[in-house]
N, C-alpha and C positions, 0 to 999 in steps of 0.2 A: 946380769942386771939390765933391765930393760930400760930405763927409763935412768938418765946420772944427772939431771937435769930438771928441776921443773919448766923449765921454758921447753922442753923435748915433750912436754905432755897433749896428748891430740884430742880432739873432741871429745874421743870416748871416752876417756879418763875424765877430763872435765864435767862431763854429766854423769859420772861415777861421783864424784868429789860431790856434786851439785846435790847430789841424790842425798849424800850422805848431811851436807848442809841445812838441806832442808827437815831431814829428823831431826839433827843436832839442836837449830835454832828451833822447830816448835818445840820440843823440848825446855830450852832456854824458858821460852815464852811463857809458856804452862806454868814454871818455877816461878817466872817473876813474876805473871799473874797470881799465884797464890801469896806470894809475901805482897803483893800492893792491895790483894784484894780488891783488882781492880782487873777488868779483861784486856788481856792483850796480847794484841794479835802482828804477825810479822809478814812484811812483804816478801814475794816470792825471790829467794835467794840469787847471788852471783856469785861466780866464782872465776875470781881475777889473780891472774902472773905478771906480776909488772914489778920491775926495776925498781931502787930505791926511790930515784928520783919522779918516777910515774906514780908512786906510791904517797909518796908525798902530795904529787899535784890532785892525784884520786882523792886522796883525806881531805886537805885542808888548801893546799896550794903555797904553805907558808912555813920552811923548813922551824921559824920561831912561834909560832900556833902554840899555846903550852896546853897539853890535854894532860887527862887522869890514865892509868893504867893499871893492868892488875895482869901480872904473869904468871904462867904456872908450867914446871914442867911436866912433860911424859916421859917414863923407863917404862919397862919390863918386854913385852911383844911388839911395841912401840915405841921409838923414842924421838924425844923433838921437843918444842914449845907450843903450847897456847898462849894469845896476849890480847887479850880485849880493851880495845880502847873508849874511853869516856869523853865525849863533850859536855861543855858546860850544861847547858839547858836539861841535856837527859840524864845530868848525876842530879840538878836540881830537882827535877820532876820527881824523882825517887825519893831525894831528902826531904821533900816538902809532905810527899805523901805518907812520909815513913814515921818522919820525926819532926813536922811541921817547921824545921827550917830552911834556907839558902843562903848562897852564899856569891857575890858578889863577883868574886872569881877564884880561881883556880890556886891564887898564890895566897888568898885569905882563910884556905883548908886550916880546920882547929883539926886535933888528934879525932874527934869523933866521926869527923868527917874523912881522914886520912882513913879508916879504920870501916867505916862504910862501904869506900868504894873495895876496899880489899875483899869484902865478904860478900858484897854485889857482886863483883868483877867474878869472885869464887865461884858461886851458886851459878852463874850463867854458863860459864867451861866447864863445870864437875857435870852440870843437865845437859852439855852437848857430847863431853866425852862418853857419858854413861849410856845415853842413846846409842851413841858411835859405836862403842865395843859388843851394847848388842847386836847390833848390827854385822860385824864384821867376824863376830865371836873370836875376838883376841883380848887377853889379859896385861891392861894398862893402868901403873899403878901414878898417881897425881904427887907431884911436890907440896907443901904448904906453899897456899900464895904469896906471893908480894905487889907492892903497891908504892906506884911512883907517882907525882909529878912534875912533869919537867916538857920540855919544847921536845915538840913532834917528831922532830931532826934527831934529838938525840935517844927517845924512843925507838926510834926503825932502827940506831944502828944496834940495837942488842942483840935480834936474829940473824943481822948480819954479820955482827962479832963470833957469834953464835957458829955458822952454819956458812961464813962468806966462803971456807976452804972447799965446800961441795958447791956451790949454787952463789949465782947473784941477783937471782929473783925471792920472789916473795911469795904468798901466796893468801890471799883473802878471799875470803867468806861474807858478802855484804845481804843484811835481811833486817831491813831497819824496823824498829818495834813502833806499834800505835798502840797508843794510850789514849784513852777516851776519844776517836779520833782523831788524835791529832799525830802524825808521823816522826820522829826522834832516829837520827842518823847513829849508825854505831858500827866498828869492824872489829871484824876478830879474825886473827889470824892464827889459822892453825898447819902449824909448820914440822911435821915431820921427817925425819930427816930422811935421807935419800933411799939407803934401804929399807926402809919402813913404809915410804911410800909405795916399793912395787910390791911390799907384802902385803898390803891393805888394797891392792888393785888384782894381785892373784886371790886374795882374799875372794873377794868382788867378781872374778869370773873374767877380767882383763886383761889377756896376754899378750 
């Protein structure tokens, strides 16, 4: 095993990951764009390793920041977590366009709104994974999602509850969406687990 570490990962793997990023999310994008009926378009990707607590100061800077979430796992040739995280403004933008409401904050989520981002949150990792796997041409089957909100803090620690006995890094995916021009921040982190990563990087032609 080449790689026991994401923080052991070197450039070239990075712009492996970056590569794969950038399908993932125009993929993402194309889906959301067909349910907003509206075009949008994603800034050119990063892909960042950073520490719980760099992870935090990346997002928001504020381990009590309460954001939406929506997790899903991977098994079969794969396995790990996807987690895409929501701020207010770009769950609004969606609700407002979707279902002509908003919502004031994060802790005033009614059921339809809880239930929104779950299927939001869904459609964006199911349009990055499915890109992914063709890409990679490996057989990854998806969890049903779920759907939190709670403080930022206690978000990151699930992949670290997750995956702290392998790794105590992270690893993000950042390619913020624009909506009618106007830019809407959002990460998703897609974290497979140790040996899944050097499968998806011999995959990929990186030894």
């Amino acid at each position: 095993m080449r790689i026991r570490d994401y923080g052991e990962m070197n450039l070239q793997d990075l712009d492996v990951m970056r590569e794969i990023g950038s399908i993932g999310t125009g993929h993402a994008a194309t889906s959301l764009s067909n349910m907003l009926q509206k075009e949008v378009r994603i800034t050119f990707p990063q892909i960042k390793i950073l520490g719980y607590d760099e992870a935090v100061d990346s997002i928001g800077g504020d381990v009590e920041e309460v954001v939406g979430a929506t997790l899903v796992k991977m098994d079969g040739e794969i396995n790990g977590l996807m987690l895409f995280l929501f701020n207010l403004e770009f769950a609004n933008t969606i609700f407002e366009k979707m279902m002509g409401v908003s919502y004031p904050s994060f802790e005033a989520f009614d059921d339809m709104a809880h239930s929104a981002i779950t299927e939001i949150g869904n459609i964006i990792i199911c349009s990055y994974v499915n890109a992914f796997t063709e890409l990679v041409d490996l057989n990854i089957s998806l969890s049903v999602p779920s759907s939190a909100v709670s403080m930022l803090g206690a978000i990151l620690t699930v992949p670290i509850a997750e995956y702290g006995y392998e790794t105590d890094k992270l690893m993000y995916c950042t390619a913020d969406f624009v909506i009618e021009g106007k830019t809407y921040n959002d990460w998703l982190l897609m974290l497979p687990d140790i040996a899944s990563l050097n499968n998806i990087l011999k995959k990929l032609g990186v030894e």
